[in-house]
N, C-alpha and C positions, 0 to 999 in steps of 0.2 A: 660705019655708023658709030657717034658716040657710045660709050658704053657708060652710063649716070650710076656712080656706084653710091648706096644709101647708108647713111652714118652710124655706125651704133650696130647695125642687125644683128641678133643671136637666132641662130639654129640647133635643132636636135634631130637627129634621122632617128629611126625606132623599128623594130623586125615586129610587123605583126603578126597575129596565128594563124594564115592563112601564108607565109612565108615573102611576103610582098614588103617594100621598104617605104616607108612616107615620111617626109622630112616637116619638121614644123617648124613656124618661124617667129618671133616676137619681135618688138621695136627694137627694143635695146636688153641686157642681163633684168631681169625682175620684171621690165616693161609689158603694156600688152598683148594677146596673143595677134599675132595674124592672119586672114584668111587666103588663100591661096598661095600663090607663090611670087617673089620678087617680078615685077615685069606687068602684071596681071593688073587692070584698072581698078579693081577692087581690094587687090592690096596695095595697091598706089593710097588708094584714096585712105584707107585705113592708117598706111602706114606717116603719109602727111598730118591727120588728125592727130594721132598720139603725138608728135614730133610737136603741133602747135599745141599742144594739152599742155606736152612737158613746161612748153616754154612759157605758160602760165603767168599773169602777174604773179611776183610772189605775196602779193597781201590779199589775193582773191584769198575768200573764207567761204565753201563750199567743201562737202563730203570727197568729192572727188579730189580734191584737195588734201585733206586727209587722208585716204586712199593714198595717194601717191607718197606723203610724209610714213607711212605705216609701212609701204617694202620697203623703204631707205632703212628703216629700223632696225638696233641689235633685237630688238620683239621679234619679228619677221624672223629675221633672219638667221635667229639660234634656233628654231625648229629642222627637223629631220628634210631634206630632199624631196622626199617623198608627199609630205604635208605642204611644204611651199608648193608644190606642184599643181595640188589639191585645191589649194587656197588662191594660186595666183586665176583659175577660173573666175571665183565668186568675187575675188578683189577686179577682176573687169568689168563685172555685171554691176556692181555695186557704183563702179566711178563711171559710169555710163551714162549719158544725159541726151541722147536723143527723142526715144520712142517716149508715148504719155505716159509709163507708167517709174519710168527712171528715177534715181535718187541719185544721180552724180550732182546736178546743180542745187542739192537741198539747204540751204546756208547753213554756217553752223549755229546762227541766232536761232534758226527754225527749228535744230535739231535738238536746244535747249528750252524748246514749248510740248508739254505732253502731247498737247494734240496734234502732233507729227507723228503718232504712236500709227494713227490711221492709214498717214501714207506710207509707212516702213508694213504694216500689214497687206496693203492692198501690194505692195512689191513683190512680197513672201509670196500672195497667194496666186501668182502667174503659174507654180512651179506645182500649186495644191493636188493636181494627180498625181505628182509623186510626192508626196509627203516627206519621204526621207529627204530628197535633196531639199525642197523647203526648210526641212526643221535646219539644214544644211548651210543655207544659205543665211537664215539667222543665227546661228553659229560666228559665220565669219562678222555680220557686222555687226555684232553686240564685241565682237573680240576689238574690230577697228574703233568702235565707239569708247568699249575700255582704254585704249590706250588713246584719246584723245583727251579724255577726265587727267589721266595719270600725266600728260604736257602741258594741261592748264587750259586746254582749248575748248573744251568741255564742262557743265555742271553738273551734267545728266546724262546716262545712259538709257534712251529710249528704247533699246530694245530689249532691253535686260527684262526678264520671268515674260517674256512669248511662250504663250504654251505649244506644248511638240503637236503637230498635227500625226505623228506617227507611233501609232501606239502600241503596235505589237512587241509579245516579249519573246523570242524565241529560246529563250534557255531551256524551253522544254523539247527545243526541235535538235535530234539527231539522226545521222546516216543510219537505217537501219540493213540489218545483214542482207535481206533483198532488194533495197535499192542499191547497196555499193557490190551486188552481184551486179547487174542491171547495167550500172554505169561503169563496169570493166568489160562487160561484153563489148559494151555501146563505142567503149575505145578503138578509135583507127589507128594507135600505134601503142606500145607499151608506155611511152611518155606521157602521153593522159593520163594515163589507167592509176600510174604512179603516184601522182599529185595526190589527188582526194583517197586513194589509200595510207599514203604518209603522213598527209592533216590528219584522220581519221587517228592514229597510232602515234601524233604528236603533240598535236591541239593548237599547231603554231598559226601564226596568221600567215595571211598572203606574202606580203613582203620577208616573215621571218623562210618562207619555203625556198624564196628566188636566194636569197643567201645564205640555209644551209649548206657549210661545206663538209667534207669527209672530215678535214681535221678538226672538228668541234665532235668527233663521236668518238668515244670511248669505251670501256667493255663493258662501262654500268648504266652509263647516263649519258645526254647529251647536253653540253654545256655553250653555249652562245650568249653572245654581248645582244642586247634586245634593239632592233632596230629605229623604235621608238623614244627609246633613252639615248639615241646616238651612242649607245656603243657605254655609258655609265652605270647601266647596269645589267646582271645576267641573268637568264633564265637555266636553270636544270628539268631537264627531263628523264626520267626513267626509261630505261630502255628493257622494254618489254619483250618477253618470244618472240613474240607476234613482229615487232618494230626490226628485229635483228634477223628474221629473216625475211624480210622486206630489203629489208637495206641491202642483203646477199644479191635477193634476186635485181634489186636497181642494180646493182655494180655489175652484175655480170652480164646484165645488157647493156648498161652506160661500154665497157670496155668490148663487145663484141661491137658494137656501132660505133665505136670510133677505131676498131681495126678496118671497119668495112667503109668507114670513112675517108683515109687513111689509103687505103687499097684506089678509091677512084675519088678523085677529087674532083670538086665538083668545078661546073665553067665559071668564070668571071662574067664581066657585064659585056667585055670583048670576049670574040670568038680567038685570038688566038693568044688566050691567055687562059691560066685555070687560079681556082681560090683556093689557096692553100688549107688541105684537111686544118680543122683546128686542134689547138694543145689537149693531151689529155685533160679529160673534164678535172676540176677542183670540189664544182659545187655537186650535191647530191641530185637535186632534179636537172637536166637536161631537155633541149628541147630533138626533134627530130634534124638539127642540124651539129648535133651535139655544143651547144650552145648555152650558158646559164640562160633560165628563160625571164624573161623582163617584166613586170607586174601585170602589166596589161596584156603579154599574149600569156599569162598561168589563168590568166582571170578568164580571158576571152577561149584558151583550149578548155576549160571546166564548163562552161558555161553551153560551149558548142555539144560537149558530149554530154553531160546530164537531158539538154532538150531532145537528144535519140534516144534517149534513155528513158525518157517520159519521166525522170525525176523531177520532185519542185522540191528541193532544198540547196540551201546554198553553203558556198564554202566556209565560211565560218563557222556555220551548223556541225562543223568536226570539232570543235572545242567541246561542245557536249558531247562528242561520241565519243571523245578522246578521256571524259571523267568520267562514262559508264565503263570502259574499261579498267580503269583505275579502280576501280569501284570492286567491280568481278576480280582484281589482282588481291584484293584486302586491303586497301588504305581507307583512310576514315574521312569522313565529311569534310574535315579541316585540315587533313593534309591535302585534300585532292583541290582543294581552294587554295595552299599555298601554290598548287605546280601550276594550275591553271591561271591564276591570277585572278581569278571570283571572289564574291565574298561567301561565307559560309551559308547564309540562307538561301542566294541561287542554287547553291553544289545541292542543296537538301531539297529543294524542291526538284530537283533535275534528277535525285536518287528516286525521291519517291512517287515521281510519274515513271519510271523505266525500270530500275535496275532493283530495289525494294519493292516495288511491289509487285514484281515477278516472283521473287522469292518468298513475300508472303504466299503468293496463290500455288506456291510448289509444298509449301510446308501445309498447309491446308489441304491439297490433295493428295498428297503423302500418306495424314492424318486419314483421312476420311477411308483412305483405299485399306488402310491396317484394319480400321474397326470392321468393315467391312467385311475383311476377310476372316478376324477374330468372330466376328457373330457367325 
């Protein structure tokens, strides 16, 4: 039988946390995503559409259009890996012109009349149970719409001042001592357990955890290029008691799991072959195959173990726990906003629901217990 090979494809295979491998597929590098797999009538049929999209007149003037002119771009394109990734979702949602409520076929004459303003809302709000990825999703096309103004294609940015449907402020939400009991019990292996104890004692984001490595730790501080700078600028960390013997206990389990690793290697996808143990670890987290772990299974093992844990907070919620520690060490309002990256009146509001006014109500009962016992 023929074998029809299709032009362009890009793939990514990806370990999830559940240790299973799922490959994804797009048209072409930056193109749209895929559904299922090469062969499959529904990505046949997908992957024909984007193929006739690409090939577009080039004087059709439609969003989806711009869309496509925006991944070509150094705009696009000089963002972090991670962000295009993020973005390349909402940029297919946006050039999309089937279903009634689409904005791929919107002209770009239409998209220069305010009252286009209605149908760019009524798009938003398919997504309104989740507010964040809504506010999310006008994010990315107020970004596409900016760089349409900045080519000349544009007079107006219609989406520009939508207000956020999502309005919570969690700077005042942190890990407290008995949920990060709670969620280490609730850990099926030490590699959980580590994660949101190391956010907790670091304040890093998600992505900065997947690429802490041991050589970024020093005896004082930890110093790393910030993943969202591409690597342009750095962040320091103080390294805490608390942090350094943390790190003791990750390293002496990272190197007893990959002795043991090591020791029996695990099968390949053939039975009469085996997957060679991996190199000792680089990075500080590992996953249960001693493996750096990839954003979406840190995301998805945290996520699996705070819900055994009956915990509702989430991982970022360590940035705050990460400045009430700071806070109990003796730095001050506005150093603990330099290390975090806050500005100074979050860090102060985040003192003075937790870490101050704990300590007022210690120094008040302090007080009261002296007079007390003076009368």
């Amino acid at each position: 039988m023929a074998v029809v090979r299709l032009k362009g494809l890009n793939s990514k295979s990806r370990i999830l946390a559940d240790g299973s491998r799922v490959t994804y597929w797009w048209a072409w590098k930056g193109g749209p995503r895929l559904p299922g797999k090469p062969g499959e009538p529904e990505f046949m049929a997908a992957y024909n559409d984007a193929v006739a999209a690409r090939k577009a007149k080039p004087d059709e003037q439609n969003l989806a259009s711009l869309v496509r002119r925006y991944r070509a771009s150094p705009e696009f394109n000089k963002n972090a890996d991670t962000t295009k990734a993020e973005w390349r979702r909402w940029l297919d949602r946006i050039e999309a012109d089937a279903a009634d409520l689409d904005i791929g076929g919107l002209p770009l004459k239409a998209l220069d009349d305010r009252r286009v303003r209605a149908d760019l809302l009524a798009w938003r709000d398919q997504w309104a149970d989740r507010p964040r990825s809504a506010d999310y999703a006008v994010q990315v096309l107020s970004r596409v719409l900016a760089f349409g103004m900045d080519r000349g294609l544009l007079a107006l940015n219609a989406a520009a001042g939508v207000g956020q449907l999502y309005e919570s402020d969690r700077a005042d939400q942190i890990w407290t001592a008995e949920e990060l009991a709670a969620y280490a019990k609730a850990a099926v292996t030490p590699q959980h357990r580590h994660i949101v104890a190391l956010a907790c004692l670091t304040g890093f984001r998600r992505s900065d955890l997947t690429r802490l490595c041991w050589s970024h730790i020093s005896d004082v501080a930890i110093v790393m290029p910030t993943g969202k700078s591409r690597g342009r600028k750095t962040q320091v960390i103080p390294l805490l008691k608390e942090t350094r013997e943390l790190l003791a206990d990750i390293r002496a389990d990272q190197l007893a799991r990959h002795a043991a690793l090591h020791a029996k290697p695990r099968k390949a996808r053939r039975p009469d072959e085996y997957r060679p143990a991996p190199p000792e670890p680089t990075t500080v987290l590992t996953n249960t195959r001693g493996l750096p772990w990839t954003a979406s299974g840190l995301e998805g093992a945290v996520i699996d173990t705070k819900t055994l844990a009956g915990v509702d907070k989430h991982l970022h919620d360590a940035r705050g726990t990460f400045g009430t520690r700071l806070r109990k060490a003796g730095l001050s309002a506005s150093e603990i906003a330099d290390v975090i990256g806050w500005d100074e009146e979050r860090v102060e509001r985040l003192l003075a629901a937790y870490v101050d006014r704990d300590a007022i109500v210690r120094d008040l009962a302090e007080r009261i217990r002296k007079r007390e016992s003076e009368g």
